[in-house]
C-alpha positions in Angstrom: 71.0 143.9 250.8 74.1 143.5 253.1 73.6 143.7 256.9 76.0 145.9 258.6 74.6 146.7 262.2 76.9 149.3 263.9 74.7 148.2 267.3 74.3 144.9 268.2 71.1 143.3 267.4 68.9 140.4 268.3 67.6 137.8 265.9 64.1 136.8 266.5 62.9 133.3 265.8 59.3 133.0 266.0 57.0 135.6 265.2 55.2 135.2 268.3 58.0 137.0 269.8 58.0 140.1 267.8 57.8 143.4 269.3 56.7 147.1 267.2 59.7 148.5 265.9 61.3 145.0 265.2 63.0 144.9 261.4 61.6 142.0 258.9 63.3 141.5 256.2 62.7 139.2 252.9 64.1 136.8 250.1 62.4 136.1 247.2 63.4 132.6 245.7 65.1 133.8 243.2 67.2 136.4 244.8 70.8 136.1 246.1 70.0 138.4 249.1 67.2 140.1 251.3 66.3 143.4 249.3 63.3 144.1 251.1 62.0 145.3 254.6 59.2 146.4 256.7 58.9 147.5 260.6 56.6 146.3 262.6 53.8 148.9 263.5 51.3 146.3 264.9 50.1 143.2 266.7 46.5 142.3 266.9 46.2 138.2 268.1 49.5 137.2 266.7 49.4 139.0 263.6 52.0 141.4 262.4 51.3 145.0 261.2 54.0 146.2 258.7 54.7 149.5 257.2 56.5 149.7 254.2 57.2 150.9 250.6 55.7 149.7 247.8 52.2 148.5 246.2 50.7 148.5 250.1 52.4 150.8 252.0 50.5 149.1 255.4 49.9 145.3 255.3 50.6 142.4 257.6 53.2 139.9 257.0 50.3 137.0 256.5 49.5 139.1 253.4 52.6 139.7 252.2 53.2 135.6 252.5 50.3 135.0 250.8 50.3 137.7 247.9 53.8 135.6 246.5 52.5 132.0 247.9 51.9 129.9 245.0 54.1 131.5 242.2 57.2 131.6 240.2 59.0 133.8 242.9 57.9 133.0 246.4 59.4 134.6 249.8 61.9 132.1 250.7 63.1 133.5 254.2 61.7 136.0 256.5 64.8 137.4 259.1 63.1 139.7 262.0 65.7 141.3 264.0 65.3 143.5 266.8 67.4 146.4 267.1 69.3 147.5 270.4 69.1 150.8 271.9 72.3 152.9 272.5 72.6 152.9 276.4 
């Protein structure tokens, strides 16, 4: 997955500071490149709500984490970036 960003967006680096509507994306181990993403669509006590495609279309990123934790191809980064709106 290459990131292009015709706006300008902002990295986030702590997941304390993610908003709804902020962009995670992830890299397996074994992966060159990010090929996955989820929004944000929820924060309950400092966990994240995601929506996305695939086996669990709503989660939250601890179980995402945690359903790779401990095998052969585990989530080596997580980018969150936080799109800016067109003034």
């Amino acid at each position: 997955m290459k990131f292009r960003c015709h706006r300008p967006a902002t990295r986030i680096s702590k997941t304390d500071n993610a908003q709804l509507g902020d962009i995670v994306f992830f890299k397996w181990k074994k992966e060159r490149r990010y090929n996955h993403a989820a929004v944000v669509t929820s924060k309950v006590q400092g966990h994240l709500g995601l929506s996305q495609h695939g086996i669990k279309n709503h989660t939250t990123l601890d179980d995402v984490l945690a359903r790779y934790r401990g095998t052969s191809n585990p989530i080596q980064r997580v980018l969150i970036i936080r799109p800016r709106s067109a003034k």
